[in-house]
N, C-alpha and C positions, 0 to 999 in steps of 0.2 A: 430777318431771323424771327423776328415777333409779329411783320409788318399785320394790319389789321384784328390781331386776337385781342382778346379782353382779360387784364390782368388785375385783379383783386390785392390791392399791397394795404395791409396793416402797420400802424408804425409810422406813414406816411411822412408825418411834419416834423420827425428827428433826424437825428444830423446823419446817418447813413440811410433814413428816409429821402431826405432830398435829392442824393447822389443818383440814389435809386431810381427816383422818379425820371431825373434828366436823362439817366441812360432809357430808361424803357420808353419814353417820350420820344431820343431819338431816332428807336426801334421802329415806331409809329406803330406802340402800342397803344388800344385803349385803357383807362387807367381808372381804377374806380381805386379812389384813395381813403382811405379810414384811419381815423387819428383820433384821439380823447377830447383834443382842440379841433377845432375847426383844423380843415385841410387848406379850404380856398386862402384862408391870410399867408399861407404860406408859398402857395402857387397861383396868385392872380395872374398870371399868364396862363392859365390853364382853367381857371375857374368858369371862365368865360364861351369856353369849347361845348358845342353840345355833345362833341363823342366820349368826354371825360363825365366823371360823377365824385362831388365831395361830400364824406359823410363823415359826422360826426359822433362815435360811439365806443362803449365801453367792451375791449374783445374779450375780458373775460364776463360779460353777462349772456347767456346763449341763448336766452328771447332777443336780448336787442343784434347779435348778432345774426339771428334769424332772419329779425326784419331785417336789416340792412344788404345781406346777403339777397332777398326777392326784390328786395329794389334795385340792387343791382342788374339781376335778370330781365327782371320788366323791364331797364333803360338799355340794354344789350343786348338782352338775347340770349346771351349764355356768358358762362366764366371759364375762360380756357386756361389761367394759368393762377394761383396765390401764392404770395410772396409775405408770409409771416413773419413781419420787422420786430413787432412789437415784443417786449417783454421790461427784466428790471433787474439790476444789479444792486448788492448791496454785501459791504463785510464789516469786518470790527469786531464779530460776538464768537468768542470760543464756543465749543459744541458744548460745552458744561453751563454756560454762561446763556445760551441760544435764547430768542422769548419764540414765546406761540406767535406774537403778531408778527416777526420777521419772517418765520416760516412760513406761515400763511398765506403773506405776501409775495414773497419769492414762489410759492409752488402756484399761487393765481398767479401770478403775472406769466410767467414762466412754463408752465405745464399746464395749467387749466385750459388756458387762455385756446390754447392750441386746441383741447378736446372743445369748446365751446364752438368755434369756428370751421374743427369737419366737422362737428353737427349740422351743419347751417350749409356747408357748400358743397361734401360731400354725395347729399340725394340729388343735387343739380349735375353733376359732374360724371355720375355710375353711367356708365355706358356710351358717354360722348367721349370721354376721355382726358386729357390736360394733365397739367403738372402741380405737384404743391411744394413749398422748399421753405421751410423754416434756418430760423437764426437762433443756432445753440451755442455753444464755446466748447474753447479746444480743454479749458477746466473742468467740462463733462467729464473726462475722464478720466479723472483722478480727486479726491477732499486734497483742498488747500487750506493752511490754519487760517482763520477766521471767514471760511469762505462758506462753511458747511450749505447752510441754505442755498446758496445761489449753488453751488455745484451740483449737489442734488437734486435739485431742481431742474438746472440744463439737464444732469443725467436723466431723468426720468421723461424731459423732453424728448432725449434721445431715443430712450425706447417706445415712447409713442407713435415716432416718426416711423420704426421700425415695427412697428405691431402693425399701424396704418397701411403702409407699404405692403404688408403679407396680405392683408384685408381685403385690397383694392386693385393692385396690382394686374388682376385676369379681367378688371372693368375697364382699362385702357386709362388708370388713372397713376401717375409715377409719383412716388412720395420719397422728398432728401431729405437733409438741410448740411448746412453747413457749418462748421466751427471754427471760429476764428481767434487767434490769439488777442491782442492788445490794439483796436481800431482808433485809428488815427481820427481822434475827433476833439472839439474847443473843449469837450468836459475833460475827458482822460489828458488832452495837455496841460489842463488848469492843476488835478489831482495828481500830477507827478511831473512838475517843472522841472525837473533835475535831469530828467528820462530822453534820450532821444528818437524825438519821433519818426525818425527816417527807417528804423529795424520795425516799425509797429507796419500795419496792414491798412494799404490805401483805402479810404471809401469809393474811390473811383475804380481800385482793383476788382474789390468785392463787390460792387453793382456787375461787372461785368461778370464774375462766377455766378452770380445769381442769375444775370441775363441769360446766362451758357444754359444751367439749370432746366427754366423754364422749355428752353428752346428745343427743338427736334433733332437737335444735335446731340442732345442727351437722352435719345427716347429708349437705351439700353442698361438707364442707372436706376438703380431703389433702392431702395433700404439704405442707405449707405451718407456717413454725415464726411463729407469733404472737409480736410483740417485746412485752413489760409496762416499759415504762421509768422508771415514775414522774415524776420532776420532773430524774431523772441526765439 
């Protein structure tokens, strides 16, 4: 489904980063991984490949995603596919209550992050073609109390995906993402021990919607963010 293309995943060495990885690895994708941490400590089995590339860098700064995006090219060739893991959750603050630095935060990690990144991959990609698929939530689409930031923020992610997608779309380039309810990971089980995690959304599910995503099995979707909601 993926066999030989080159996929671009931010987010890399987080707990639906790895899932991610293993499924696209057993694609026999290549894998150019980007994380804030190192990628290799997290995939020494992979670090060691010369068809793989671990880079280290901050996706919401858009020189250094720049660079990292031509060094990907130079070690490949090209980017056939991005897989936008990365971003940041955070609640607690009524909308009356809100600081500028949560906001901030949430709308860089979350929405910038994203415009930094088709800066940097989208003049590689116009006219070859490929796929892009960001990671929003299904809280995009509604304010939850203490969630303002981070909802807003997915939202607005979401209409980027959707602006992007109108943009690019007649270049051969397909722009998603998806949104997921409550992903079954070591943090969200530590922050709601009471909660059972079997109604939450597998990491192993959603690697495989994302793999669907990418793939040429979906060369007839855009604009459009897939909800994964499990049993929530």
């Amino acid at each position: 489904m993926l066999d030989g293309k080159t996929v671009f995943v931010t987010g890399a060495a987080g707990a639906l980063g790895r899932e991610v990885v293993l499924k696209l690895n057993a694609l026999n994708a290549r894998l150019i991984l980007v994380d804030r941490v190192s990628p290799a400590a997290a995939f020494p089995g992979l670090a060691g490949d010369a068809c793989h590339l671990m880079l280290k860098g901050d996706v919401s700064d858009e020189l250094e995603m720049g660079r990292l995006v031509d060094r990907a090219v130079t070690h490949c060739g090209a980017i056939d596919g991005v897989l936008h893991l990365a971003g940041g959750f955070t609640m607690g603050e009524a909308v009356s209550e809100l600081s500028r630095e949560t906001w901030d935060a949430m709308m860089t990690l979350n929405a910038w992050s994203f415009i930094a990144l088709s800066r940097a991959v989208v003049p590689h990609m116009r006219g070859r073609g490929g796929a892009i698929v960001a990671v929003s939530a299904r809280a995009a689409a509604r304010g939850e109390a203490h969630m303002a930031a981070y909802c807003a923020a997915k939202s607005a992610l979401q209409r980027l995906v959707e602006s992007l997608s109108a943009e690019v779309r007649e270049h051969g380039i397909r722009v998603n993402s998806v949104a997921p309810s409550i992903i079954d990971t070591p943090a969200n089980r530590q922050a709601m021990p009471d909660a059972d995690p079997s109604r939450w959304v597998s990491r192993e599910s959603l690697a495989g919607t994302l793999a669907f995503l990418l793939s040429d099995a979906a060369r007839d979707i855009h604009g459009t963010h897939l909800v994964v909601s499990g049993l929530c």
